[in-house]
Structure formats: structure tokens, C-alpha cells
N, CA, C and O atoms as a Tripos MOL2 file, in Angstrom:
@<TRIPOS>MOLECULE
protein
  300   299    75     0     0
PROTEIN
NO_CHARGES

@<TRIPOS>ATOM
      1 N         -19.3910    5.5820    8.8350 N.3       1 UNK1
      2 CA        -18.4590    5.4590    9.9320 C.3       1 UNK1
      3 C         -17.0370    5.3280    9.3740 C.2       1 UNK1
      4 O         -16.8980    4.4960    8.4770 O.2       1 UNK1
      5 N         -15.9850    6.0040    9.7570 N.am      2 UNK2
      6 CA        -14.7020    6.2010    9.4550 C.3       2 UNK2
      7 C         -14.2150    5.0950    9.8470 C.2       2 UNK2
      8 O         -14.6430    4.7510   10.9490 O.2       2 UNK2
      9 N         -13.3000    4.2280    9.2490 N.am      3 UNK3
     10 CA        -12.2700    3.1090    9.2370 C.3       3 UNK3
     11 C         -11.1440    3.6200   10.4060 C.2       3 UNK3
     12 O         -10.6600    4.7490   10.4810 O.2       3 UNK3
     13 N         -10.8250    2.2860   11.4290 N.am      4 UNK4
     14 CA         -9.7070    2.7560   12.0310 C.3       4 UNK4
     15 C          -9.1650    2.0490   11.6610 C.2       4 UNK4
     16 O          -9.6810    1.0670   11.1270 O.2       4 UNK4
     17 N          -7.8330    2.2180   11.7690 N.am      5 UNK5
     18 CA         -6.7900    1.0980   11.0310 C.3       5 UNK5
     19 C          -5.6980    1.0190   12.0930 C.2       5 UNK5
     20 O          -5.2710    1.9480   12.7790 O.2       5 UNK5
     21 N          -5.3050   -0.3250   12.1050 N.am      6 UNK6
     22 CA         -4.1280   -0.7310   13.2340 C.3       6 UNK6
     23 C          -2.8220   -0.1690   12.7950 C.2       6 UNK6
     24 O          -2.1370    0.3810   13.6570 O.2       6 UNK6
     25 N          -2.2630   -0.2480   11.2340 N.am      7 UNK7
     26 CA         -0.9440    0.0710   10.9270 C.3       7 UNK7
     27 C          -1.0210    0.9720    9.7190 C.2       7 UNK7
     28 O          -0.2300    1.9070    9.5950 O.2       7 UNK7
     29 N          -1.7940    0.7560    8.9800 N.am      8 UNK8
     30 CA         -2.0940    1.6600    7.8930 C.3       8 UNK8
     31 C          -1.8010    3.4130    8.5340 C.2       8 UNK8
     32 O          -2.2080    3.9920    9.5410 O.2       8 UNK8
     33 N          -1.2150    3.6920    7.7820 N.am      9 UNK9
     34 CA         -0.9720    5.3980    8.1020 C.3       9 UNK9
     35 C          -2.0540    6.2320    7.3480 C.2       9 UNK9
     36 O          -1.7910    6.9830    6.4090 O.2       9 UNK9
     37 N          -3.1620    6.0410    7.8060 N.am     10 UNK10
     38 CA         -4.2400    6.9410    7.4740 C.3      10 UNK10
     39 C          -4.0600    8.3370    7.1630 C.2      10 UNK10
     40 O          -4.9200    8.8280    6.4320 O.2      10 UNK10
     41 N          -2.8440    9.3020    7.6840 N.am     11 UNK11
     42 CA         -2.9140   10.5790    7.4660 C.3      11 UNK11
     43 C          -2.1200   10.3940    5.9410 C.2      11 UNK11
     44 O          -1.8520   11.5210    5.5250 O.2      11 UNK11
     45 N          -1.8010    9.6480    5.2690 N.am     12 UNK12
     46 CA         -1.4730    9.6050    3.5710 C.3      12 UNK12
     47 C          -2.9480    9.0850    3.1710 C.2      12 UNK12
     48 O          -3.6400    8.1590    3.5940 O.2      12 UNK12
     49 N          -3.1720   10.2310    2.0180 N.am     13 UNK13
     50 CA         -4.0260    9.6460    1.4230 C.3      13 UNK13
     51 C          -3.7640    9.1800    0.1300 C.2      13 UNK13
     52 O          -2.9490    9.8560   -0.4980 O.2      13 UNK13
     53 N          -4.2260    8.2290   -0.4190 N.am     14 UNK14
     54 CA         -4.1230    8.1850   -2.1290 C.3      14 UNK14
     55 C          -4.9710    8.5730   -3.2680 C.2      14 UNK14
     56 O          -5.7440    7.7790   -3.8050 O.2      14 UNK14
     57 N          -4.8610    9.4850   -3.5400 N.am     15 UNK15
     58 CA         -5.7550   10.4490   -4.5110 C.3      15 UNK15
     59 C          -5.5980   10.5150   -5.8810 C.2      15 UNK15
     60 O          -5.7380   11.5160   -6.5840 O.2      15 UNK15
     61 N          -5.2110    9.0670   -6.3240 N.am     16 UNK16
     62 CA         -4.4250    8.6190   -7.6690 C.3      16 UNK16
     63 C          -4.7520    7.2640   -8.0150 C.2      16 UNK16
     64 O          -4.5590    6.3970   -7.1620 O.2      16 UNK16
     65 N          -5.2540    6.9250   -9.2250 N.am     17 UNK17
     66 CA         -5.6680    5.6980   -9.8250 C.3      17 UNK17
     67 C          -4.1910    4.7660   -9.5110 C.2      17 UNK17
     68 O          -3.0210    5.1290   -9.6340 O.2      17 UNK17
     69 N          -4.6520    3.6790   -9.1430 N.am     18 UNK18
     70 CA         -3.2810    2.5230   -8.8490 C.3      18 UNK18
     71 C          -3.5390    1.3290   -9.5030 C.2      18 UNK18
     72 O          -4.4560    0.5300   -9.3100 O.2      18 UNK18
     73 N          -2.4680    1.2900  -10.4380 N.am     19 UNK19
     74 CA         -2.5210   -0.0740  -11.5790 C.3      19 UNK19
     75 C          -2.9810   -1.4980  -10.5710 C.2      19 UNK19
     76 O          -2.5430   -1.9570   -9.5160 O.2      19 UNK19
     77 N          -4.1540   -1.9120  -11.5730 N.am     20 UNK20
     78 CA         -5.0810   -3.2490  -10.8490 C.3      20 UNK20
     79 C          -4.4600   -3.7140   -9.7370 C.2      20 UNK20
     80 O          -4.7260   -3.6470   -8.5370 O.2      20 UNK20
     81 N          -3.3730   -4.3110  -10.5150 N.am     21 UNK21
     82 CA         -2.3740   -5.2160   -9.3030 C.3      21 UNK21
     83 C          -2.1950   -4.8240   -7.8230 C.2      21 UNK21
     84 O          -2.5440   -5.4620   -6.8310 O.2      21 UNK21
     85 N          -1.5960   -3.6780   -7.8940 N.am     22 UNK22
     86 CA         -1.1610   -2.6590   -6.5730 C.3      22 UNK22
     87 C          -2.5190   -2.4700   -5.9010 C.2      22 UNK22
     88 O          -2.5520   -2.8660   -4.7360 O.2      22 UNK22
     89 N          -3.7880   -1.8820   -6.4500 N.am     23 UNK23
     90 CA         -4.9610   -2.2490   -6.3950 C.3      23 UNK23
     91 C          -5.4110   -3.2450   -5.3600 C.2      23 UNK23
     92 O          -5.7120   -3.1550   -4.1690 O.2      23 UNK23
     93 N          -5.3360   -4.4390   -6.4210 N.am     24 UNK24
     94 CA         -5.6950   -5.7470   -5.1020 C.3      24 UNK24
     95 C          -4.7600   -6.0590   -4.2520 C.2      24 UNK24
     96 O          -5.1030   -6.9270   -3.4500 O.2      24 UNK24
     97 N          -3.7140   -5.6640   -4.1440 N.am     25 UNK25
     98 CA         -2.5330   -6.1640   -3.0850 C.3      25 UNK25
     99 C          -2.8350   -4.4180   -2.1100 C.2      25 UNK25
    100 O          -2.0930   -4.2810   -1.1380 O.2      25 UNK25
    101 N          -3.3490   -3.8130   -2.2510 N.am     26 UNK26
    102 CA         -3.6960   -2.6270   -1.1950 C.3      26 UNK26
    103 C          -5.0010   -2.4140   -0.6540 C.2      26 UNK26
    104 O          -5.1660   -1.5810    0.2370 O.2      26 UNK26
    105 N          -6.1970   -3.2780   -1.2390 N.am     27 UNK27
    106 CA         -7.0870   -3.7910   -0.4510 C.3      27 UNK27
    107 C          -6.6140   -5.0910    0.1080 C.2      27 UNK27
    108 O          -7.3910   -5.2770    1.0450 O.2      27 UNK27
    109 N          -5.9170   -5.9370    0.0760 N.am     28 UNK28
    110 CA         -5.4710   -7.1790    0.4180 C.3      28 UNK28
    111 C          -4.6220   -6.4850    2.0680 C.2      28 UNK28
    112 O          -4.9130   -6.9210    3.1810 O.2      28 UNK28
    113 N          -3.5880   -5.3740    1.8210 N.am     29 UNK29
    114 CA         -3.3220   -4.8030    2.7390 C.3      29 UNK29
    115 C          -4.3800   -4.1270    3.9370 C.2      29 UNK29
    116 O          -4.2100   -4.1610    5.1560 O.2      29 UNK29
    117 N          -5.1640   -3.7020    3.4160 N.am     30 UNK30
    118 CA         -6.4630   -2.9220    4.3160 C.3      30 UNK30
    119 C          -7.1430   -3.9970    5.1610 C.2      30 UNK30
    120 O          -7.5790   -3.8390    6.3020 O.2      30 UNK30
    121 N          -7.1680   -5.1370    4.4150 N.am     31 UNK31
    122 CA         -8.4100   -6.5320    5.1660 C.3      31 UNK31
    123 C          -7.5760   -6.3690    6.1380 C.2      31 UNK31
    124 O          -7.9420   -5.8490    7.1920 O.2      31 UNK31
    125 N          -5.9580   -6.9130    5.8730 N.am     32 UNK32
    126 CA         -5.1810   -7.4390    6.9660 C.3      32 UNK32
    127 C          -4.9480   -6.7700    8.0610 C.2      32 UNK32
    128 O          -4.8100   -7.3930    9.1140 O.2      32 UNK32
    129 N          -4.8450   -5.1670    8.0230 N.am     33 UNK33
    130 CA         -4.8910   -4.3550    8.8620 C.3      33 UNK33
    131 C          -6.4800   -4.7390    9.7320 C.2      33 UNK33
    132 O          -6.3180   -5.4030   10.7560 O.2      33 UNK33
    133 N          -7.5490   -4.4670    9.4780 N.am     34 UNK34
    134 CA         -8.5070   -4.6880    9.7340 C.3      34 UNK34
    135 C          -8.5980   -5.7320   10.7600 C.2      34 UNK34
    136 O          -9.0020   -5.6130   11.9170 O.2      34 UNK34
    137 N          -8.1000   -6.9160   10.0720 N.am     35 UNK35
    138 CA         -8.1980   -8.3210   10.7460 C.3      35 UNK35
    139 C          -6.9730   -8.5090   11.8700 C.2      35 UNK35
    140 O          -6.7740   -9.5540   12.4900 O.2      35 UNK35
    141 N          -6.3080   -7.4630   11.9830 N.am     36 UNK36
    142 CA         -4.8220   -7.6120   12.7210 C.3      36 UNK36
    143 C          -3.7080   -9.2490   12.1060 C.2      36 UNK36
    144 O          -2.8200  -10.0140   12.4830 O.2      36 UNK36
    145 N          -4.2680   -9.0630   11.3980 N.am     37 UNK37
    146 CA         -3.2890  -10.3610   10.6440 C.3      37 UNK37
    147 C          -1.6330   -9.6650   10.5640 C.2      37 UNK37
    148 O          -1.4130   -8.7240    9.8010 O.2      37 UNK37
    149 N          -0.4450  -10.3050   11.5160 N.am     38 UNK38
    150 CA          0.4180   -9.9070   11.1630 C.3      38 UNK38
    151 C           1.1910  -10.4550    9.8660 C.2      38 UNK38
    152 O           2.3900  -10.1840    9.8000 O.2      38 UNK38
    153 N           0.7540  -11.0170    9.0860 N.am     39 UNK39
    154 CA          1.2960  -10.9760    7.8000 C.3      39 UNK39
    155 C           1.7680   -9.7780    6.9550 C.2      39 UNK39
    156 O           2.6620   -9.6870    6.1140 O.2      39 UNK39
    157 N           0.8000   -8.7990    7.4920 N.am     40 UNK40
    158 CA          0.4070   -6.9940    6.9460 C.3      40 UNK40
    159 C           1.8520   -6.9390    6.6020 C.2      40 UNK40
    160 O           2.2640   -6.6650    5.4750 O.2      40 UNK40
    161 N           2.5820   -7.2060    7.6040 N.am     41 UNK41
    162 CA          4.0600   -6.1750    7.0330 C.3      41 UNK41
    163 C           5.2840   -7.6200    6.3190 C.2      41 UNK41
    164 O           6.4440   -7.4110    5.9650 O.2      41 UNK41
    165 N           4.6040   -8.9200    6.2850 N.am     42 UNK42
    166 CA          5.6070   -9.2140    4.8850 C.3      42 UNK42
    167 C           4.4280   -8.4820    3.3760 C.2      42 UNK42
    168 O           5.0060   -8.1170    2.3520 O.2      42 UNK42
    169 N           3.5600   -8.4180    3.4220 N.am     43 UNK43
    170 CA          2.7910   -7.6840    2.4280 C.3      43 UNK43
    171 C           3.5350   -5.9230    2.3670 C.2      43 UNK43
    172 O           3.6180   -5.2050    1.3710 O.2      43 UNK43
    173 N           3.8580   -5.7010    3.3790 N.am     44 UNK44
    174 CA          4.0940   -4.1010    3.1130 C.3      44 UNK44
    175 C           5.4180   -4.3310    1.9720 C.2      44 UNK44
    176 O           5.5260   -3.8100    0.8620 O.2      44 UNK44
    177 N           6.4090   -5.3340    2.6850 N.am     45 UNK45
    178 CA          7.7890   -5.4270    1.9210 C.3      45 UNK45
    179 C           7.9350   -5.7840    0.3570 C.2      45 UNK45
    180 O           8.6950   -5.3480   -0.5070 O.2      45 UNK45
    181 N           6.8690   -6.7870    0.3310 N.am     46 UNK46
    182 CA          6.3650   -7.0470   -0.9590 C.3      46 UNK46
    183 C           5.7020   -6.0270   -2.1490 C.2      46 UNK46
    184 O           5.8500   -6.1960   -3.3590 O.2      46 UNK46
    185 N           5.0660   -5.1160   -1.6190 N.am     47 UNK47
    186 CA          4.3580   -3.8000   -2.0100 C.3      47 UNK47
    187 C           5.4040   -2.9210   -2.4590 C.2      47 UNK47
    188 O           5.4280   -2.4110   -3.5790 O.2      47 UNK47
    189 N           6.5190   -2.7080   -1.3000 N.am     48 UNK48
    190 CA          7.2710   -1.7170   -1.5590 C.3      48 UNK48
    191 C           8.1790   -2.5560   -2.8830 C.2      48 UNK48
    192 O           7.8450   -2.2320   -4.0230 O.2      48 UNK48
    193 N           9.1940   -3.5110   -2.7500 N.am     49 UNK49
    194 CA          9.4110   -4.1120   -4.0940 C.3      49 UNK49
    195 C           8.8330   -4.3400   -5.0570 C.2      49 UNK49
    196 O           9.4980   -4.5720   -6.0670 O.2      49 UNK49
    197 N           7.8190   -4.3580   -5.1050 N.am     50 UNK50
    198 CA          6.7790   -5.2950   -6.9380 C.3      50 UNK50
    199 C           6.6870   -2.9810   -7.5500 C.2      50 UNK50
    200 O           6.7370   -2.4550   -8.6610 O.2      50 UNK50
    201 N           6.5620   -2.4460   -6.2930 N.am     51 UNK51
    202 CA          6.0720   -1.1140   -6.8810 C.3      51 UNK51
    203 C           7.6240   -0.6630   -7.7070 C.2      51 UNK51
    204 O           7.6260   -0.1910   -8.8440 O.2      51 UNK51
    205 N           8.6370   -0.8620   -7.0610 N.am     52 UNK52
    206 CA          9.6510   -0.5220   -7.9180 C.3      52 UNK52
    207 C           9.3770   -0.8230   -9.7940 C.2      52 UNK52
    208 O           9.3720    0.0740  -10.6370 O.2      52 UNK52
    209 N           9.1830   -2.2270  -10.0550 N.am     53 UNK53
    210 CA          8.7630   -2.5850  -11.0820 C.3      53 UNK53
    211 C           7.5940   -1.1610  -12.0360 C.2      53 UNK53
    212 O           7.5650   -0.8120  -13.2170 O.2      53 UNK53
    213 N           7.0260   -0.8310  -11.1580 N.am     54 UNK54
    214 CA          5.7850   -0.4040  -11.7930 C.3      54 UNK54
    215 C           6.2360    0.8230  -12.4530 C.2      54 UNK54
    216 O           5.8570    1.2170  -13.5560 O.2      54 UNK54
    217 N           7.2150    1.4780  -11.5560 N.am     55 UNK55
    218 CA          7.8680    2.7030  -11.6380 C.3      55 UNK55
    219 C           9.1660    2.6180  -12.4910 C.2      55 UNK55
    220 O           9.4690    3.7830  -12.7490 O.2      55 UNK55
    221 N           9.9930    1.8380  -12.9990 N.am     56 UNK56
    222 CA         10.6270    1.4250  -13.6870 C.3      56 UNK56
    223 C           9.6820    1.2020  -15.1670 C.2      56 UNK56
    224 O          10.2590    1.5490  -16.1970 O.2      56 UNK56
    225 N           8.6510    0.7940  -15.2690 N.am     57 UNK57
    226 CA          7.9700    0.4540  -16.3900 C.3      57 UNK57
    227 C           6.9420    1.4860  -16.7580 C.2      57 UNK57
    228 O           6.0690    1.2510  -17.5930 O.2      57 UNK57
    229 N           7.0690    2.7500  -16.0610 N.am     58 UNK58
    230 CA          6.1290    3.7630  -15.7850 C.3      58 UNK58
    231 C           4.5140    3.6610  -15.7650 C.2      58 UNK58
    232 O           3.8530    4.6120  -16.1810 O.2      58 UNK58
    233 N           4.0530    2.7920  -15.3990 N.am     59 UNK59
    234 CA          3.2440    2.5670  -14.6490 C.3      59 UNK59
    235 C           2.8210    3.5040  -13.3820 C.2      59 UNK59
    236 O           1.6370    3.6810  -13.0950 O.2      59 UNK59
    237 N           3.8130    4.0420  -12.7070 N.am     60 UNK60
    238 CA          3.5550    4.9140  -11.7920 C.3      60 UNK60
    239 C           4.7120    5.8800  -11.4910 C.2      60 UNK60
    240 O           5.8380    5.8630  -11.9870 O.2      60 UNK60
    241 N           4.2500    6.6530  -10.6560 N.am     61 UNK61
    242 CA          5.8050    7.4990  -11.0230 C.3      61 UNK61
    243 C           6.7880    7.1900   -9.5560 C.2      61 UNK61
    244 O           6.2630    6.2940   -8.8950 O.2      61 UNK61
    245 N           7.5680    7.5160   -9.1720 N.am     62 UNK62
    246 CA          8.2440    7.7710   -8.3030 C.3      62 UNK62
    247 C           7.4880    8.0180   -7.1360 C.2      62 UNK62
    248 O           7.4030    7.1910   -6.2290 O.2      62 UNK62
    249 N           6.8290    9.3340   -7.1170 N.am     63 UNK63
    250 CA          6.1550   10.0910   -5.9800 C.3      63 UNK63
    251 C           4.3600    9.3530   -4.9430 C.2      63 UNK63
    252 O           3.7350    9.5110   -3.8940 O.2      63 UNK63
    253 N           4.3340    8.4210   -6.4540 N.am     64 UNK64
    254 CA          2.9980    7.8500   -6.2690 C.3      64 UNK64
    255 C           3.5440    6.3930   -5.1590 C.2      64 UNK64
    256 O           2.9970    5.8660   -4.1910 O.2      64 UNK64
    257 N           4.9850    6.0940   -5.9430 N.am     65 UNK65
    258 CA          5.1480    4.9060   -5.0370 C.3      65 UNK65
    259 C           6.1190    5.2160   -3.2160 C.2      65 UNK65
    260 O           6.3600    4.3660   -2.3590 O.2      65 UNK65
    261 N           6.3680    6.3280   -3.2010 N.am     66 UNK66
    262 CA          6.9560    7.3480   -2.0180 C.3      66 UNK66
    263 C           5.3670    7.6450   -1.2300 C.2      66 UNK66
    264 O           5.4380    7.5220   -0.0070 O.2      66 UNK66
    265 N           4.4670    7.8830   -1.5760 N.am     67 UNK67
    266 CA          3.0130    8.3400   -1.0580 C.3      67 UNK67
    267 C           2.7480    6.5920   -0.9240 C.2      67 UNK67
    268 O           2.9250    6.2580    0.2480 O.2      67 UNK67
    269 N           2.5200    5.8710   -1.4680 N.am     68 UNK68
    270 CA          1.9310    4.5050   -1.1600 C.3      68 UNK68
    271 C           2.9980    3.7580   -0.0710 C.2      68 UNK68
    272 O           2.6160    3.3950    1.0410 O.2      68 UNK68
    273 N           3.9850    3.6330   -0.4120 N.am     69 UNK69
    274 CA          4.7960    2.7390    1.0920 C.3      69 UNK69
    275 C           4.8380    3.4330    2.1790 C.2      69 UNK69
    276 O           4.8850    2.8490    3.2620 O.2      69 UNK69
    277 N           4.8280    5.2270    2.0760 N.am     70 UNK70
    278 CA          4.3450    5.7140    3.0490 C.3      70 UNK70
    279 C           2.8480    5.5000    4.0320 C.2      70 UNK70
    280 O           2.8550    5.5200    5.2620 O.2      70 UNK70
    281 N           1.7500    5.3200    3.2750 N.am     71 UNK71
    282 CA          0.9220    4.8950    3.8960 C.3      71 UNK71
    283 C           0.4090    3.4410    4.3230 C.2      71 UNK71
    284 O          -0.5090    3.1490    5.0900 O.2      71 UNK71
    285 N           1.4290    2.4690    3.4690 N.am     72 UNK72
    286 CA          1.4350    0.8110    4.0490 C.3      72 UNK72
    287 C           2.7610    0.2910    4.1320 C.2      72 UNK72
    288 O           3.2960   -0.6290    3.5130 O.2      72 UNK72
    289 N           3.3080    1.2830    5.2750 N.am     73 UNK73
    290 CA          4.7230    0.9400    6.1850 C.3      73 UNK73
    291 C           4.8690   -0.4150    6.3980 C.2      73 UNK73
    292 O           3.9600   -1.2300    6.2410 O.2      73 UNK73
    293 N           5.9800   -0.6730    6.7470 N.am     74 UNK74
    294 CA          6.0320   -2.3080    7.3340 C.3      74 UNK74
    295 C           6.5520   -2.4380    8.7010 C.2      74 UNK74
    296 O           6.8790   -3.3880    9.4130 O.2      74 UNK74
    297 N           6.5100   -0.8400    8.8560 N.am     75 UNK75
    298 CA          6.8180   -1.1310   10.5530 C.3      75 UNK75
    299 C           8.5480    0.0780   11.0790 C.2      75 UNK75
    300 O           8.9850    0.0630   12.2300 O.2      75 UNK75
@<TRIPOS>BOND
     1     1     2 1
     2     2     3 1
     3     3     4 2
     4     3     5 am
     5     5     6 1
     6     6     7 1
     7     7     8 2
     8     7     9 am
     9     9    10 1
    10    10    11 1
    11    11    12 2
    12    11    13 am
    13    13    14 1
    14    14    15 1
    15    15    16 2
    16    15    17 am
    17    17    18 1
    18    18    19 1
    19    19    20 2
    20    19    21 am
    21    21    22 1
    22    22    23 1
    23    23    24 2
    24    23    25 am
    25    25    26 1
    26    26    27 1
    27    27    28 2
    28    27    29 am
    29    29    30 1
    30    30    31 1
    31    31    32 2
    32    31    33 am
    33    33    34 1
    34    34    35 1
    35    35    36 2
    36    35    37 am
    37    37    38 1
    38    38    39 1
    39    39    40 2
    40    39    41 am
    41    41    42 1
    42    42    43 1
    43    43    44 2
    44    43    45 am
    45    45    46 1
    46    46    47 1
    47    47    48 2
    48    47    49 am
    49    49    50 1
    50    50    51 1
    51    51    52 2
    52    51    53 am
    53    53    54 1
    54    54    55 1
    55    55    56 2
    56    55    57 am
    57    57    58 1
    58    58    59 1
    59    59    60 2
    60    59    61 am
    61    61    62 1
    62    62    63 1
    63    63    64 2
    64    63    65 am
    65    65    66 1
    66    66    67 1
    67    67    68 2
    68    67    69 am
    69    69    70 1
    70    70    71 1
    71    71    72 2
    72    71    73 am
    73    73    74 1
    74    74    75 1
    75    75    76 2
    76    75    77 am
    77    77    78 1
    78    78    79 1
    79    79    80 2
    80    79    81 am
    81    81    82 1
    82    82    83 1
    83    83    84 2
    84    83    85 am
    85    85    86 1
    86    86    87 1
    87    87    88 2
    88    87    89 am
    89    89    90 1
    90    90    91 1
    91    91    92 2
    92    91    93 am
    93    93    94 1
    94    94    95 1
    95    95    96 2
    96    95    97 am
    97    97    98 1
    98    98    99 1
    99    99   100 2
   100    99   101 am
   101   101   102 1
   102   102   103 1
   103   103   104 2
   104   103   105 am
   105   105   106 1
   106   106   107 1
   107   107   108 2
   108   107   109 am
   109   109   110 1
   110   110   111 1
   111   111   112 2
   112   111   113 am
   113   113   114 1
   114   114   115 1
   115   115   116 2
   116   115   117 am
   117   117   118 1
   118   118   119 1
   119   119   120 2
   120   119   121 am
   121   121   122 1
   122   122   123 1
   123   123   124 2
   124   123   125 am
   125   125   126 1
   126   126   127 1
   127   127   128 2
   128   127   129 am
   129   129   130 1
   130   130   131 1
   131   131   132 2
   132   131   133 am
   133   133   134 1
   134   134   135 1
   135   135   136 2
   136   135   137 am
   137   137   138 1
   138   138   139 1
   139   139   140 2
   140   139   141 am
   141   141   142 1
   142   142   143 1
   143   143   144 2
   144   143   145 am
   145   145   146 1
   146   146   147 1
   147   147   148 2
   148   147   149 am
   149   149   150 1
   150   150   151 1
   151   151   152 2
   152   151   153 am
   153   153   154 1
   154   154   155 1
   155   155   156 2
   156   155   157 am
   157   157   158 1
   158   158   159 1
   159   159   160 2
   160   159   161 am
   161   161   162 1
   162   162   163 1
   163   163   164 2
   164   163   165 am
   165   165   166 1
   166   166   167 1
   167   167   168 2
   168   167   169 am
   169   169   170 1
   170   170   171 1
   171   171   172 2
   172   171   173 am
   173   173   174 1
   174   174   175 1
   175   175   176 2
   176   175   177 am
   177   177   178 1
   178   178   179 1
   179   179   180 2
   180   179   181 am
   181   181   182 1
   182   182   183 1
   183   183   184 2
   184   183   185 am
   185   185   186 1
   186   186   187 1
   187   187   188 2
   188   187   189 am
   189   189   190 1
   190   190   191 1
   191   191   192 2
   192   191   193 am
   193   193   194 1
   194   194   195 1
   195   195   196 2
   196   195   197 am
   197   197   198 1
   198   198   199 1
   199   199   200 2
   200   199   201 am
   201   201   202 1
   202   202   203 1
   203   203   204 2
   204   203   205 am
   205   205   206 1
   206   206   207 1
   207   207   208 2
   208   207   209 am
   209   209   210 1
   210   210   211 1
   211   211   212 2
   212   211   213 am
   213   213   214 1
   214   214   215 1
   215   215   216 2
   216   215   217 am
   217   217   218 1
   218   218   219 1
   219   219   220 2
   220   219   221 am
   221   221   222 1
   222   222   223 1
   223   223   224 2
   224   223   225 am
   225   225   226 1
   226   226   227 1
   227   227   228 2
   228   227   229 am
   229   229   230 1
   230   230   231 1
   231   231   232 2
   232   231   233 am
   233   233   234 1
   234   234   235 1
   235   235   236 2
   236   235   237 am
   237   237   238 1
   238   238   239 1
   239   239   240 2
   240   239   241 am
   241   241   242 1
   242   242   243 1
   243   243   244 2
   244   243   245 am
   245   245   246 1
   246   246   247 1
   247   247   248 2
   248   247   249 am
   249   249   250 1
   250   250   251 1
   251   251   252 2
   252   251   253 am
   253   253   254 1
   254   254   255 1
   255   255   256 2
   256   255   257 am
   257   257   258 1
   258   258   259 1
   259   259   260 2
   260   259   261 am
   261   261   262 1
   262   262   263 1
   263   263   264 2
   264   263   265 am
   265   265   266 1
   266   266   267 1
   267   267   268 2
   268   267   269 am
   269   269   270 1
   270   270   271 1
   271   271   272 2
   272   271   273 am
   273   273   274 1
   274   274   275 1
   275   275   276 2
   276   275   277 am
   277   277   278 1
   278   278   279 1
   279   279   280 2
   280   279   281 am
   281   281   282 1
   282   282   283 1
   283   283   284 2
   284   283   285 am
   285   285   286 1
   286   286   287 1
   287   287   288 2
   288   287   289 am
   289   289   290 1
   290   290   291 1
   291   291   292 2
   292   291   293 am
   293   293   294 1
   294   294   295 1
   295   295   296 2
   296   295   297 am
   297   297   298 1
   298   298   299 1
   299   299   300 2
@<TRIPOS>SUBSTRUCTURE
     1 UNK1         2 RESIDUE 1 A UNK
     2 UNK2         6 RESIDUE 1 A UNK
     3 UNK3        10 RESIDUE 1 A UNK
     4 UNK4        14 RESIDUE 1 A UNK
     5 UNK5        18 RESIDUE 1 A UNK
     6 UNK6        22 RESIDUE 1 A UNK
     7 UNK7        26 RESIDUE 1 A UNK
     8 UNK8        30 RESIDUE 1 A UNK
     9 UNK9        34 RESIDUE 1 A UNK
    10 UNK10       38 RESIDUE 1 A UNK
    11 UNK11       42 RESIDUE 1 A UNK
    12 UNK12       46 RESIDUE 1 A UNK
    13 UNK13       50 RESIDUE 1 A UNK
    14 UNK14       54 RESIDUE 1 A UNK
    15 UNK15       58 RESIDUE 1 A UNK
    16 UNK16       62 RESIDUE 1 A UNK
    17 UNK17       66 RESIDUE 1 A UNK
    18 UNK18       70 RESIDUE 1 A UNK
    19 UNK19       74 RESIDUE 1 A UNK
    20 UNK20       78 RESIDUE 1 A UNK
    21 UNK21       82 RESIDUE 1 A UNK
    22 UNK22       86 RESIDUE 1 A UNK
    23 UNK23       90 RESIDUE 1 A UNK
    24 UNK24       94 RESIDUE 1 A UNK
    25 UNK25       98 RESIDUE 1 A UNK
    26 UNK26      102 RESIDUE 1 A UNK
    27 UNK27      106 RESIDUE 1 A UNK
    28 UNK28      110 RESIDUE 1 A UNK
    29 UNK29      114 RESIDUE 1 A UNK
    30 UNK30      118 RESIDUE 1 A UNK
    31 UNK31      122 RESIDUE 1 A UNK
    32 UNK32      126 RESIDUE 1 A UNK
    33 UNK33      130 RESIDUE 1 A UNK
    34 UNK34      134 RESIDUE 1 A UNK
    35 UNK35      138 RESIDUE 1 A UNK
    36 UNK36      142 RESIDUE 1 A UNK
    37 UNK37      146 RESIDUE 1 A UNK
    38 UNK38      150 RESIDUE 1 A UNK
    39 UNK39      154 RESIDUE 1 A UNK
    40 UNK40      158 RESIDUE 1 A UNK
    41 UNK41      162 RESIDUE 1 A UNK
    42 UNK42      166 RESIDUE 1 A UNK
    43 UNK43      170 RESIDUE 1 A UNK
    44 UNK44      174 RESIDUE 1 A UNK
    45 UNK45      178 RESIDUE 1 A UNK
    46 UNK46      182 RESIDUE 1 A UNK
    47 UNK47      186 RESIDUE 1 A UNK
    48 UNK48      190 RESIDUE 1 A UNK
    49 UNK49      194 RESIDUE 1 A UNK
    50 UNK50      198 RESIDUE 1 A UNK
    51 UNK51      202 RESIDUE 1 A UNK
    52 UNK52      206 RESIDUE 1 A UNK
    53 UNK53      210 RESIDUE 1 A UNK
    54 UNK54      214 RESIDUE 1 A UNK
    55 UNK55      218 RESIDUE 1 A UNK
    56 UNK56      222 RESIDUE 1 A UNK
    57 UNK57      226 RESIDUE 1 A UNK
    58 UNK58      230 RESIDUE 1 A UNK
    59 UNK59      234 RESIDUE 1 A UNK
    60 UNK60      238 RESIDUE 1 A UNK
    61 UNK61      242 RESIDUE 1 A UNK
    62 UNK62      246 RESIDUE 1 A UNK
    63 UNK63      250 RESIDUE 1 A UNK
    64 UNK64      254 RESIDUE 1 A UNK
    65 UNK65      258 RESIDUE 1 A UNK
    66 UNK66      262 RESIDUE 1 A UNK
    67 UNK67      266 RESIDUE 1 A UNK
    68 UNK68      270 RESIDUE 1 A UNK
    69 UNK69      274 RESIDUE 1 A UNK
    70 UNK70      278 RESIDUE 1 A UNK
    71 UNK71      282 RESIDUE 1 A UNK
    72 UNK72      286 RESIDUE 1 A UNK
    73 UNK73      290 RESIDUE 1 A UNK
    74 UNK74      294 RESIDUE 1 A UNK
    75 UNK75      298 RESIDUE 1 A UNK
């Protein structure tokens, strides 16, 4: 059965390994969607900042972190 999601932008997909961290803070994002916990979007803001880091340290590139805040908006 297909996942519906309250805020998550399901039509991005992520088709790219995501360093651990980003990892558990994007299933951490999915529960909350799930659970309608509005916390979801201080987590989105947080996501979109810590990913700068990652991409600065190349960890990820640019496009990977443009595809990921795209699909866990904060609103």
C-alpha cells in the first residue's frame, strides 16, 4: 500500500544515497508527516540548514540538497 503523506512532496523522489545523518533526520521527517506532528516544518528549516554544511563539505552536492528541501518543504 502506497504512503500518503500530509506535507511531504511525494512527486520528488530521492534516488540517491543520503549521508546517515540527513538519513535519520528524513525518516524523522516522514514519522512526523505521518503523525501530523506540526513540528515537521521547524524540522524542514533545520534540514534545509545542517544540508548546507553537507554540501559545503561535499558530502552532497548542490542538486541533491535542491531535490531534498524540495521534497521536505516547510511550507
Amino acid at each position: 500500500m502506497k504512503k500518503t503523506y500530509h506535507w511531504v512532496n511525494d512527486d520528488v523522489k530521492i534516488d540517491f544515497k543520503l549521508p546517515n545523518m540527513i538519513q535519520d533526520l528524513v525518516d524523522e521527517l516522514e514519522e512526523m508527516d505521518q503523525n501530523e506532528d506540526w513540528s515537521y516544518f521547524d524540522r524542514c528549516d533545520f534540514i534545509e540548514n545542517i544540508t548546507k554544511e553537507f554540501v559545503i563539505n561535499k558530502e552532497m552536492t548542490s542538486k541533491q540538497r535542491d531535490i531534498l528541501c524540495e521534497r521536505y518543504r516547510g511550507g
